[in-house]
C-alpha positions in Angstrom: 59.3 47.2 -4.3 60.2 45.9 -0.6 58.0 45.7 2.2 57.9 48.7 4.0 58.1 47.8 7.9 54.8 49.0 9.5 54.8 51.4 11.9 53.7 51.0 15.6 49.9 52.3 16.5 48.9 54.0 19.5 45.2 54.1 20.4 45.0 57.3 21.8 42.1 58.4 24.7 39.7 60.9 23.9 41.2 64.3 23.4 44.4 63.2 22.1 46.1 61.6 25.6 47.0 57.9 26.4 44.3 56.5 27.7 44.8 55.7 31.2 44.6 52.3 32.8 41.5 50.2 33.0 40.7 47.6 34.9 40.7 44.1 33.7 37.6 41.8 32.9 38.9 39.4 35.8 39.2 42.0 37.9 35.6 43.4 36.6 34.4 39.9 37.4 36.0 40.3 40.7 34.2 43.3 41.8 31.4 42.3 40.3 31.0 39.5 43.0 32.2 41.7 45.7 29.5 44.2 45.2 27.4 41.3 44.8 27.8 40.1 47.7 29.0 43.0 50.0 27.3 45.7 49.0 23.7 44.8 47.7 24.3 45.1 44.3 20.9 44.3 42.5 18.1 43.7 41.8 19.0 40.5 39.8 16.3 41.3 37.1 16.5 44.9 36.5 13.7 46.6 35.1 11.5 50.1 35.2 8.2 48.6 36.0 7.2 50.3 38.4 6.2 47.6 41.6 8.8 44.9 40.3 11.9 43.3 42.7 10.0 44.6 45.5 11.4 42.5 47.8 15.0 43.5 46.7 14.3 47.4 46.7 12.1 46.8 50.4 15.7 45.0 51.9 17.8 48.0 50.1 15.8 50.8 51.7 16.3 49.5 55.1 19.4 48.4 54.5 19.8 52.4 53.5 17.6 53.3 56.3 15.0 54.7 53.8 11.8 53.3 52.6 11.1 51.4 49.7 10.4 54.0 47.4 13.2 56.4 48.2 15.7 53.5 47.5 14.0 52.7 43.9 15.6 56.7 43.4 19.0 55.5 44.2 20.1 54.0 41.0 23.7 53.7 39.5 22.9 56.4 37.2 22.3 59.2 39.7 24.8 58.1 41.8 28.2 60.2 42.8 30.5 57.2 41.5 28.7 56.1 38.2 31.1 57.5 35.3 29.3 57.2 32.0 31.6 59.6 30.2 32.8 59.2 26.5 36.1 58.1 28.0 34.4 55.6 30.2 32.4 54.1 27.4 35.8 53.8 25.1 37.3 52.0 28.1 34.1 49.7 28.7 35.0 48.0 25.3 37.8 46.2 26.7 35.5 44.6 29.0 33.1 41.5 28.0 29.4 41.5 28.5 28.4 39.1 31.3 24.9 37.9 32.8 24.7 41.3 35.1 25.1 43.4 31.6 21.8 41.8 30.1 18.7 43.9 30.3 19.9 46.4 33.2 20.2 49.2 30.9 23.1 51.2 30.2 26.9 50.3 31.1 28.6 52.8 33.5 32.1 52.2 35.6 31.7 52.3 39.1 34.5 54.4 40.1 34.4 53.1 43.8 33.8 50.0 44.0 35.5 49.4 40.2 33.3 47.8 38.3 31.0 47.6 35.4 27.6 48.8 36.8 24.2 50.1 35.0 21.8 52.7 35.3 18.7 49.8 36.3 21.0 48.8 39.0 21.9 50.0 42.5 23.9 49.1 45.8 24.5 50.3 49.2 27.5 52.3 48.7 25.2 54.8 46.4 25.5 58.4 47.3 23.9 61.1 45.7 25.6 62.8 42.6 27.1 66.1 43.7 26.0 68.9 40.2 28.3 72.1 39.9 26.5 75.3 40.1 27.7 77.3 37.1 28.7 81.0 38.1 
């Protein structure tokens, strides 16, 4: 019996479509910085305790022009551009765990800055997530 030639695989997106284009994990690490640097992106040791990175949410909120508590509210995961979808998630897998990944709670993409964020974390481009009324 020969070898039978096998045939080419596509990886298809969720619902049966090519998945569309991700972004790289240099690119990732590229933003990463960026929002880093530019936009606030922290705090640097993410965590729920309620009290902790002070300092970080204290320079956030004014940054924000809101007080301290108000900016420990604005987290990636309430925000307009954090995308946590199936698709996302699927897409995500391409895309190494770093040092920012570690204990910051759930992975998310950024969909304006275009990045791997997390629901612990938050940045000064956060805006607040916009809910459809159902009819």
């Amino acid at each position: 019996m020969e070898d039978a030639e096998m045939p080419d695989v596509m990886i298809l997106g969720i619902g049966g479509g090519i998945p569309e284009a991700f972004l790289t994990p240099s690119e990732n690490r590229r933003n990463t910085q960026t929002a880093i640097r530019d936009w606030m992106l922290g705090p640097e040791k993410p965590t729920n305790e309620p009290g902790a990175n002070r300092q970080y949410w204290a320079a956030l909120g004014k940054a924000m022009r809101v007080d301290e508590r108000e900016a420990r509210r604005r987290r990636c995961s309430n925000c307009e551009y954090y995308d946590n979808s199936v698709e996302k998630q699927v897409q995500m897998i391409t895309i190494p765990w770093n040092e920012w990944d570690v204990n910051a709670g759930f992975r998310g993409h950024c969909t304006k800055l275009d990045f791997v964020c997390h629901d612990l974390r938050s940045c000064q481009v956060w805006e607040e997530r916009e809910y459809e009324e159902e009819d």
